[in-house]
N, C-alpha and C positions, 0 to 999 in steps of 0.2 A: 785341127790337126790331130792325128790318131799317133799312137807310138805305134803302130803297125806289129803288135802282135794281138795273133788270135790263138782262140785253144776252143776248143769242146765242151760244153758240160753237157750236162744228161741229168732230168728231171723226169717222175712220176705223177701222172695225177688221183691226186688223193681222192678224188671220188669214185674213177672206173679201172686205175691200175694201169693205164696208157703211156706206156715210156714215149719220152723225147727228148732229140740235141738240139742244141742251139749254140749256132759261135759266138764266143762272147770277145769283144772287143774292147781295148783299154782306150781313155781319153783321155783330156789333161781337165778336162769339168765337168761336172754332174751331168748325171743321164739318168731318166727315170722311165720306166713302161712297167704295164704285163704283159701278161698271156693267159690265154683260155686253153681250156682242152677243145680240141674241135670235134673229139666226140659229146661229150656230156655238159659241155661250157664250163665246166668249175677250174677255179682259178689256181692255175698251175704254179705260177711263180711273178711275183713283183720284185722291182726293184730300184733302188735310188742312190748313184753309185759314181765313179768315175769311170764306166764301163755299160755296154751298151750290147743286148742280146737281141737276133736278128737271125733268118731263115733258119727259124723253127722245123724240126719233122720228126714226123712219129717213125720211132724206132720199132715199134712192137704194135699192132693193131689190133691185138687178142684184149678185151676188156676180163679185168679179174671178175672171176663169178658172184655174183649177188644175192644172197641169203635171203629167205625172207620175203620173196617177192612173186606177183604171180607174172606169170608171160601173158 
């Protein structure tokens, strides 16, 4: 059984700079997962919680630029 509230959050991924939402949802017992970036696979956000994140999407699909590197 859920308390049937949900809200927003909004995560970056620290590798390419790819924003994303995810509803996060409250529980009355642990919930644990991650998430990958679906661009670059790096690990956007875990969690282990009484609260449960679900229909992930990228809010921004511009990758911040990369220094350093050849094309």
């Amino acid at each position: 059984m859920t308390s049937g509230i949900w809200t927003t959050e909004y995560f970056t991924c620290p590798n390419c700079g790819i924003d994303y939402a995810a509803t996060k949802e409250h529980h009355p017992t642990a919930h644990s997962g991650s998430f990958k970036c679906r661009v670059c696979k790096a690990e956007v956000h875990t969690w282990s919680d009484t609260y449960d994140l679900f229909d992930w999407k990228a809010t921004n699909m511009t990758p911040l630029p990369v220094f350093g590197k050849k094309k």
